[in-house]
N, C-alpha and C positions, 0 to 999 in steps of 0.2 A: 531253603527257608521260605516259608508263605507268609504273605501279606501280613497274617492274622496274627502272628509271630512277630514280625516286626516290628510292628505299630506300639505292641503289649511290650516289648522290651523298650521303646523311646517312652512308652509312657510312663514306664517305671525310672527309667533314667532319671527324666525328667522328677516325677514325685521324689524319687531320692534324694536328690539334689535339695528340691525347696524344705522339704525335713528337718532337712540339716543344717542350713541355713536358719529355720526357724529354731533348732534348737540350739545352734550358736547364739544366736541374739538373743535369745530368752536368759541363757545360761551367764551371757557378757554383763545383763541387764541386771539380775538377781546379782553378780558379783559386784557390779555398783548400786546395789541398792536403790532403784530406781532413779539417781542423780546424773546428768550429765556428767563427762569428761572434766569442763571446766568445774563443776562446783564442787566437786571433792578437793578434799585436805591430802595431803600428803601423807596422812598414814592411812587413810582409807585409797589412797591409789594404789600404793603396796597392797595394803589388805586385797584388794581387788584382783591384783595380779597374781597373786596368791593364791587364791578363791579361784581362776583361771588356770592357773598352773595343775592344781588338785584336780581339776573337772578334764582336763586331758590325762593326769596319770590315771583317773579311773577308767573313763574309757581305754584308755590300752589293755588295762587290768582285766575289762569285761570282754575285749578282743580274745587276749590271750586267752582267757577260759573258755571264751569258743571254741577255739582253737583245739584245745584238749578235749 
């Protein structure tokens, strides 16, 4: 494996990585409606977790269709 190869896989590693990260938070952020942790109610923290739960069943759902 050369240099030029290497470098281009840690750098995708790397990009991968903050991606994903950026679209967790994005995705966390929009299920709380731009509110922090504390200033939600308690049926918006459900709703939230909810709204979180839905956005990893879809992802798997667009995994699995990859997949096929």
């Amino acid at each position: 494996m050369d240099l030029n190869r290497l470098i281009n896989m840690l750098v995708n590693m790397f990009l991968r990585k903050a991606v994903n990260k950026g679209i967790r938070t994005a995705t966390d952020y929009a299920a709380r409606r731009g509110k922090t942790e504390v200033e939600l109610t308690p049926e918006e923290r459900e709703n939230a977790r909810r709204m979180r739960d839905l956005t990893d069943r879809a992802k798997k759902v667009a995994r699995l269709g990859r997949r096929l």
